[in-house]
C-alpha positions as CSV (number, residue, x, y, z in Angstrom):
1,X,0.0,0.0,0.0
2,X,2.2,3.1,-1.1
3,X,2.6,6.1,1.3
4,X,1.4,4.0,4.7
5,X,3.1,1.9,7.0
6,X,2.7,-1.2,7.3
7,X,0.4,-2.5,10.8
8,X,1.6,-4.5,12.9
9,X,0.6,-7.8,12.8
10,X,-2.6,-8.4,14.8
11,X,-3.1,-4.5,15.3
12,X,-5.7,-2.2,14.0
13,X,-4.7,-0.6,10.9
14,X,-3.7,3.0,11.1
15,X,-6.1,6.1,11.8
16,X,-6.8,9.1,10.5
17,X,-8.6,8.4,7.0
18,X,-5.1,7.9,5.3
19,X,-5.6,4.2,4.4
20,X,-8.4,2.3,2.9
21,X,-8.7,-0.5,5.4
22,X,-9.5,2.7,8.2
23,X,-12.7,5.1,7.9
24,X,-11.2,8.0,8.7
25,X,-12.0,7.8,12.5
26,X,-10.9,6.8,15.8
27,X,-12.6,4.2,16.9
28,X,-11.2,0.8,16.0
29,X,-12.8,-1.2,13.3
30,X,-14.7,-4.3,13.6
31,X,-12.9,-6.2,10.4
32,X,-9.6,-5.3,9.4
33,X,-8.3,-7.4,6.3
34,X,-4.4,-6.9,5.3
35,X,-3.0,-8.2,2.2
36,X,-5.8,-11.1,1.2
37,X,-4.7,-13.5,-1.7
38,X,-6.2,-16.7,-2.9
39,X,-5.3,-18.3,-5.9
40,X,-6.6,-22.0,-7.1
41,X,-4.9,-24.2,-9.0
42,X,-7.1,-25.0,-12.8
43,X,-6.7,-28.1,-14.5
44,X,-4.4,-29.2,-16.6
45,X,-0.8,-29.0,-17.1
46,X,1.9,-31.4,-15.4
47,X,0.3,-34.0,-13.2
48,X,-3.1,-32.2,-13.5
49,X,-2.1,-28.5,-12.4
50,X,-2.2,-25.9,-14.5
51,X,-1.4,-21.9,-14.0
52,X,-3.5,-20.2,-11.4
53,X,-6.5,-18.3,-10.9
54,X,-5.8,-15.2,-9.4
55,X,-9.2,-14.8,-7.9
56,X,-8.6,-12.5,-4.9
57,X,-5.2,-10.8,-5.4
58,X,-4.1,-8.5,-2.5
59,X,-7.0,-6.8,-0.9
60,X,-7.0,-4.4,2.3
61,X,-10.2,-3.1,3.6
62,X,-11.7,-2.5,6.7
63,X,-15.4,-2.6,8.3
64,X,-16.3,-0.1,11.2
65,X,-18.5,-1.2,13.9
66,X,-22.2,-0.8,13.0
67,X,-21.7,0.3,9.6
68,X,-22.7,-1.2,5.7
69,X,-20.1,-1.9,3.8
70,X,-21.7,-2.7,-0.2
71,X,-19.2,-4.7,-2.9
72,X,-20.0,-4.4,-6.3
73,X,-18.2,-5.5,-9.4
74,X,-18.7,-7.8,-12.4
75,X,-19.0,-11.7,-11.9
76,X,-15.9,-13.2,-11.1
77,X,-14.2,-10.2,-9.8
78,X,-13.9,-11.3,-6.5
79,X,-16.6,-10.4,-4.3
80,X,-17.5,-13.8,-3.3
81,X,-14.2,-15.5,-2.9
82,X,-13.7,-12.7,-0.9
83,X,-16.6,-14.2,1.2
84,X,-15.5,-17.2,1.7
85,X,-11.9,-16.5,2.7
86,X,-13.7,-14.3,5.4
87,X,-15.6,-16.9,6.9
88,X,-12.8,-19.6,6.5
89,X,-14.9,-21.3,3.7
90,X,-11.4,-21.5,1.6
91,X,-8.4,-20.6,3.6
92,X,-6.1,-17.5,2.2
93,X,-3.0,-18.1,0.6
94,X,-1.5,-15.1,2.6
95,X,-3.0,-12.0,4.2
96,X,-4.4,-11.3,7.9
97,X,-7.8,-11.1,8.9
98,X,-8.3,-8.8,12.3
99,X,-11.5,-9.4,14.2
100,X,-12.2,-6.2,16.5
101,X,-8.3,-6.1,17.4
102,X,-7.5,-9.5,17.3
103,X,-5.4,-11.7,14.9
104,X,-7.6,-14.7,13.5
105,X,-5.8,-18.0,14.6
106,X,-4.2,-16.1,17.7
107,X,-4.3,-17.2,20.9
108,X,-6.8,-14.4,21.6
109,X,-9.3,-15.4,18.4
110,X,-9.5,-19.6,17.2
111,X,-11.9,-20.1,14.8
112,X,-14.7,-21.2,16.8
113,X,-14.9,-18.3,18.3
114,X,-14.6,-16.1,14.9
115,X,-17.4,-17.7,13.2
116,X,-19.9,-17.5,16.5
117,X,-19.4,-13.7,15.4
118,X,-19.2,-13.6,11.8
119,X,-22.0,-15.5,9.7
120,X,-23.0,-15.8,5.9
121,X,-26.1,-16.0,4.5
122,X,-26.1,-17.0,0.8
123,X,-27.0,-16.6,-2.9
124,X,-29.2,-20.0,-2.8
125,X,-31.2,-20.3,-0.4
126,X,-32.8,-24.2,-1.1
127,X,-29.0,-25.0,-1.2
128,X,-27.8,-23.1,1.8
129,X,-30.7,-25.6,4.2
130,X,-30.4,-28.9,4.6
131,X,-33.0,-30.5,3.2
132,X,-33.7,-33.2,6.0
133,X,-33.9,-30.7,8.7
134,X,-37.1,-28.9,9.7
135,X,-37.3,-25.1,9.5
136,X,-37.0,-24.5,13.3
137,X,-34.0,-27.1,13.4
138,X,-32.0,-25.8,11.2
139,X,-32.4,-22.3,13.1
140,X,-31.7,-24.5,16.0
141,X,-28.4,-26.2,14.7
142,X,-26.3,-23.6,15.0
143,X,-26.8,-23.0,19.0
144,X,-26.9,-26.4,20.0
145,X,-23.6,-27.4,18.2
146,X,-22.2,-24.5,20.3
147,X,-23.5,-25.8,23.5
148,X,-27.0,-24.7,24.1
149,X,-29.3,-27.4,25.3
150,X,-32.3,-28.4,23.1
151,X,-35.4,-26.9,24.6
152,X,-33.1,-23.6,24.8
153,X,-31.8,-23.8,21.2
154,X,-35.7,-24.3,19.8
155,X,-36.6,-21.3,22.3
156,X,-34.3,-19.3,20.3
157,X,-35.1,-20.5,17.0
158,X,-38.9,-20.3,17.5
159,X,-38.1,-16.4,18.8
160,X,-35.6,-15.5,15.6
161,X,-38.7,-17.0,13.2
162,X,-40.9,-14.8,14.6
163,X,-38.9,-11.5,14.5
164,X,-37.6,-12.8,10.5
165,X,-42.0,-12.5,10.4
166,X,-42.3,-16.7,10.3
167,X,-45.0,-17.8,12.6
168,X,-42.9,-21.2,14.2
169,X,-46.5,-23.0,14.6
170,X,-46.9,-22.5,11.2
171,X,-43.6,-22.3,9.6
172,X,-41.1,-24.3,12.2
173,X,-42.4,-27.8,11.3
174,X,-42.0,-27.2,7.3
175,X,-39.0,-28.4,5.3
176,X,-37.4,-26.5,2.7
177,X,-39.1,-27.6,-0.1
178,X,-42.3,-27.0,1.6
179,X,-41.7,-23.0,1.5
180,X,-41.2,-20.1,-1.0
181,X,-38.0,-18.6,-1.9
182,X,-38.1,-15.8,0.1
183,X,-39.5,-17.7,3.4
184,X,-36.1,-20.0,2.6
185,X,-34.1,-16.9,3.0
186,X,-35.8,-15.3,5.5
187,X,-34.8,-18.6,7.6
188,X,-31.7,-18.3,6.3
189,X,-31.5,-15.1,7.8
190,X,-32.8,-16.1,11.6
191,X,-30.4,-19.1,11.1
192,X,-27.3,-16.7,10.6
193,X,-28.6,-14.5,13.8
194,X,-29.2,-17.7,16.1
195,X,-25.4,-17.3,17.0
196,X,-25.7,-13.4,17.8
197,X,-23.5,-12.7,15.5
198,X,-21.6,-9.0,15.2
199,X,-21.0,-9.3,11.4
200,X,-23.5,-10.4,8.8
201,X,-22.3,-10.9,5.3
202,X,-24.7,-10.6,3.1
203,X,-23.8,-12.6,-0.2
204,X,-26.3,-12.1,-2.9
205,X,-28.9,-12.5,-0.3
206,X,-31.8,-11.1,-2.5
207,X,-30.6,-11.9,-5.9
208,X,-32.7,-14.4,-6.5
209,X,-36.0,-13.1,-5.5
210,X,-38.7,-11.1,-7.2
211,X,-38.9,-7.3,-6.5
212,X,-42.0,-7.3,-4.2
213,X,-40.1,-10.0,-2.0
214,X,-36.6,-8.3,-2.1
215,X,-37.9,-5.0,-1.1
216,X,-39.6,-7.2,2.2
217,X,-36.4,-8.7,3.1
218,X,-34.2,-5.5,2.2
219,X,-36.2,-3.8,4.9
220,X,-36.1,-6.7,7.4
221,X,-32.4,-6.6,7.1
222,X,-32.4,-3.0,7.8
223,X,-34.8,-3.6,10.8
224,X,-32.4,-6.1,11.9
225,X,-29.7,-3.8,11.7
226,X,-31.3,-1.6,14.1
227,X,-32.9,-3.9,16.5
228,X,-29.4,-6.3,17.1
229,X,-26.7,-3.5,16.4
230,X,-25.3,-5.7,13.6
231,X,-22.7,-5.0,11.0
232,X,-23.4,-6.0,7.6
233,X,-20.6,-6.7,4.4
234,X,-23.5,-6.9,1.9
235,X,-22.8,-8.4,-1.7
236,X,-24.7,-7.2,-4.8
237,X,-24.9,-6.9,-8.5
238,X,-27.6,-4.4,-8.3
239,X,-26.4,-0.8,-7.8
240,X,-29.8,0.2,-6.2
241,X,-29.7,-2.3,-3.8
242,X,-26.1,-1.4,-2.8
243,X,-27.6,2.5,-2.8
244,X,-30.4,1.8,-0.6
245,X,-28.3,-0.8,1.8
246,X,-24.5,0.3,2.5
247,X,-22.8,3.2,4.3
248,X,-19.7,3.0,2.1
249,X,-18.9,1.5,-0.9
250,X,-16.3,-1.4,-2.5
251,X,-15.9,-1.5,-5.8
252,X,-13.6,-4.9,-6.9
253,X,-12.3,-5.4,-10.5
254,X,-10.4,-8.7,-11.1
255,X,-9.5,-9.8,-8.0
256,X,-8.4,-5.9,-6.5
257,X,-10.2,-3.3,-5.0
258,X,-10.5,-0.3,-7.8
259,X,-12.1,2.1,-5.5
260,X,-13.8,2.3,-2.2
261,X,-15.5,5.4,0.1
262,X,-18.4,6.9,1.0
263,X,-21.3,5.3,-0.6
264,X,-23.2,8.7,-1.9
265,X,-19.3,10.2,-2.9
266,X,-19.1,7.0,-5.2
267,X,-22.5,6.7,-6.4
268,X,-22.3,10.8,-7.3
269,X,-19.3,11.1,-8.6
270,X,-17.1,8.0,-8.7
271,X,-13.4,8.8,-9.4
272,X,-12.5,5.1,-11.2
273,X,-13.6,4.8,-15.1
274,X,-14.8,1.1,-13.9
275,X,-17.2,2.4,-11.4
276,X,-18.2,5.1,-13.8
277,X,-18.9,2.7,-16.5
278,X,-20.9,0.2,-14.4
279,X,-23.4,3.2,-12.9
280,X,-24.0,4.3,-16.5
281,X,-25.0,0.8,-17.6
282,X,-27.7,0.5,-14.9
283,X,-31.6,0.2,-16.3
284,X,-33.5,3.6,-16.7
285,X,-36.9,3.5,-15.9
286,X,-36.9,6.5,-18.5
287,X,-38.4,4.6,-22.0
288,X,-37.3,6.8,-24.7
289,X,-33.7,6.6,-23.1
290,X,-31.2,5.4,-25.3
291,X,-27.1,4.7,-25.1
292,X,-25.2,5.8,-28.0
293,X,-22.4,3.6,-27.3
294,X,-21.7,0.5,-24.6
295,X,-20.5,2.0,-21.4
296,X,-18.8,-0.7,-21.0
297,X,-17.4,-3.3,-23.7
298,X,-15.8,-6.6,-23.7
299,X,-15.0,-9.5,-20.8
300,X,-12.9,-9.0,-18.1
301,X,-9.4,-10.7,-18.8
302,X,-8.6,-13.8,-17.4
303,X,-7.6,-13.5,-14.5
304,X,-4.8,-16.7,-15.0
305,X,-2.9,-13.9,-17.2
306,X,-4.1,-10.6,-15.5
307,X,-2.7,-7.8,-18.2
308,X,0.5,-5.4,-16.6
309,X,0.1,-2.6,-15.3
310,X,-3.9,-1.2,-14.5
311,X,-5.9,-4.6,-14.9
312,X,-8.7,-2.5,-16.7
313,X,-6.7,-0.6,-18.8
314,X,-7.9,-3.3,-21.8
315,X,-11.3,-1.7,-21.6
316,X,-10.7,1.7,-20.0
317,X,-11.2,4.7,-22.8
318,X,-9.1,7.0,-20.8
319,X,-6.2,4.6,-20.5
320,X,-3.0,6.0,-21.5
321,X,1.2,4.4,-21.2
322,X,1.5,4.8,-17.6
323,X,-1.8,2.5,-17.3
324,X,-0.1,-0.4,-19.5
325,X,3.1,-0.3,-17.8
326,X,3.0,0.6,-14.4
327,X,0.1,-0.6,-11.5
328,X,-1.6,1.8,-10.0
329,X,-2.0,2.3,-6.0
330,X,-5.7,2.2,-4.0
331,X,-4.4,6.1,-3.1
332,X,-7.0,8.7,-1.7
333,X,-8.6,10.7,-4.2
334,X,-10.9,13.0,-1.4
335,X,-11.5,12.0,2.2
336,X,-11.6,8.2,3.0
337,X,-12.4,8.0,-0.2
338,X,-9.6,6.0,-2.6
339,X,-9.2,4.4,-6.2
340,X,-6.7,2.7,-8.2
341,X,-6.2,4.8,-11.0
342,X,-3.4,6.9,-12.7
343,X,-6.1,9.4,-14.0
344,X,-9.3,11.0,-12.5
345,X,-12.8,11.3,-13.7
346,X,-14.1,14.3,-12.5
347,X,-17.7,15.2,-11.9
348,X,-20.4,12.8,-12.4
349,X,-18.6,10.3,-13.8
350,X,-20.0,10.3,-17.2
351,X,-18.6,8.4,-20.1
352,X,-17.0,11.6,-21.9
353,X,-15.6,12.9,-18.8
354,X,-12.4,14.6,-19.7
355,X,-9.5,12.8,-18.9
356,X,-7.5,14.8,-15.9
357,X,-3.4,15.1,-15.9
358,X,-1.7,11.8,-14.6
359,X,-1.3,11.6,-10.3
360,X,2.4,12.0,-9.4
């Protein structure tokens, strides 16, 4: 990360708004991630491995207590993977993950006691139950492998379905298949909370449902929010959703962060030609509105072969040598806000926004 210091190992990442993984306050962050890198293997090649995928390649970011942190990007930029190193679904190559001051896999923070405090609640949510369970035991798992006894775990089960808006004497008996997608998630979601949990990520978690349900279980989540004191990473391809939902804003472009801040400073005027690009290729309710040209054109590159230098600089219209040659830093482009770009794109970020001298 160029012009910061390195943390120390197990510390909170530096104050004072100089350094992405810090929001520009005192007060020490809930999630601190330093240096995060997972790469798999693909197939092929000598005895069956071929080059790797950089999926996640060096990300720093942090979460403040309380707050909404949205990431957006294209598929397979990331977010997910991401995800799943946080909870410990796949184990990162290299990089620290600090957990309200504590090292994960310290003395101070095993993995037990991480994931009591940090749940997931998926993209799927037939696949994220298990089918042979009831409704109010799957709530109930989670608590009794931790130690609660039977009658107390179902207590709190039958408790979360209510406050989710699932009736137990109707709902708690049901199995998975036996209930709408929405009442699937909506256990999903009481599930995750049956731990009391401080951080929530949110991974796709209304994707896959129609509008009239989504906007129910957006506004649950926010009532949740409120009601426990939770803090939410929440996951999203729609740029609404993110709008209505987070506090600040990470945008993630082949494996890297390209830009993160305030969530109304990057949905207003963002100061990375990806982020630009992907708010001017969101629907318009507006009929007769029309794009002269693709905001955005061609894949992503593959990310076994990233290109040198800016990884978007294939698709970038401002992109000029320096972006070919020479990788840009996450820098700060305006108070705790940063992006990883050579140039700037002022204003609005419109599509013909002037391109603005090269940073020093």
């Amino acid at each position: 990360m160029s012009g910061t210091a390195e943390p120390t190992r197990g510390a909170a990442p530096p104050a004072g708004g100089t350094d992405p993984r810090d929001r520009g306050g005192p007060a020490q962050p809930l999630l601190a991630v330093d240096g995060l890198v997972k790469h798999f293997a693909s197939k092929g090649g000598l005895f069956g491995k071929g080059p790797v995928v950089r999926a996640v390649d060096g990300v720093d970011f942090a979460i403040a207590k309380g707050e909404t942190l949205g990431v957006v990007g294209e598929s397979g930029c990331g977010k997910s993977t991401t995800a799943r190193l946080l909870m410990q679904i796949n184990r990162p190559d290299r990089g620290d993950i600090v957990f309200d001051g504590e090292l994960l896999g310290s003395r101070a923070l095993d993995l037990k006691s991480y994931r009591r405090q940090v749940q997931m609640v998926f993209q799927d949510s037939y696949a994220s139950l298990n089918p042979r369970l009831t409704v109010e035991e799957s709530v109930a798992f989670g608590p009794r492998a931790h130690g609660l006894s039977g009658s107390a775990a179902l207590a709190r089960a039958h408790d979360l379905l209510r406050r989710v808006g699932l009736e137990p004497r109707r709902f708690g008996g049901r199995y998975p298949h036996e209930i709408s997608g929405g009442q699937r998630q909506r256990v999903n979601i009481a599930r995750a909370l049956a731990l009391e949990p401080r951080l929530l990520i949110l991974d796709e978690a209304v994707s896959a449902l129609d509008k009239s349900v989504e906007a129910q279980v957006l506004n649950l989540l926010a009532d949740l929010k409120r009601e426990f004191g939770l803090t939410y990473m929440f996951i999203s391809h729609d740029l609404n959703v993110v709008r209505f939902m987070s506090d600040r804003v990470m945008v993630m472009y082949l494996g890297r962060i390209a830009e993160i801040g305030p969530a109304d400073a990057i949905l207003a005027a963002p100061r990375h030609p990806y982020t630009a690009a992907l708010l001017a290729s969101q629907p318009s309710t507006d009929p007769d509105a029309r794009l002269d040209e693709a905001p955005l054109t061609g894949d992503p590159p593959n990310p076994i072969n990233p290109p040198p230098g800016c990884r978007f600089h294939t698709r970038c219209r401002f992109a000029a040598e320096v972006c070919r040659t020479r990788e840009p830093a996450l820098d700060p482009v305006a108070p705790a806000h940063f992006a990883a770009c050579h140039m700037a794109v002022p204003g609005s970020g419109h599509p013909d926004a002037p391109q603005l001298p090269m940073a020093a």
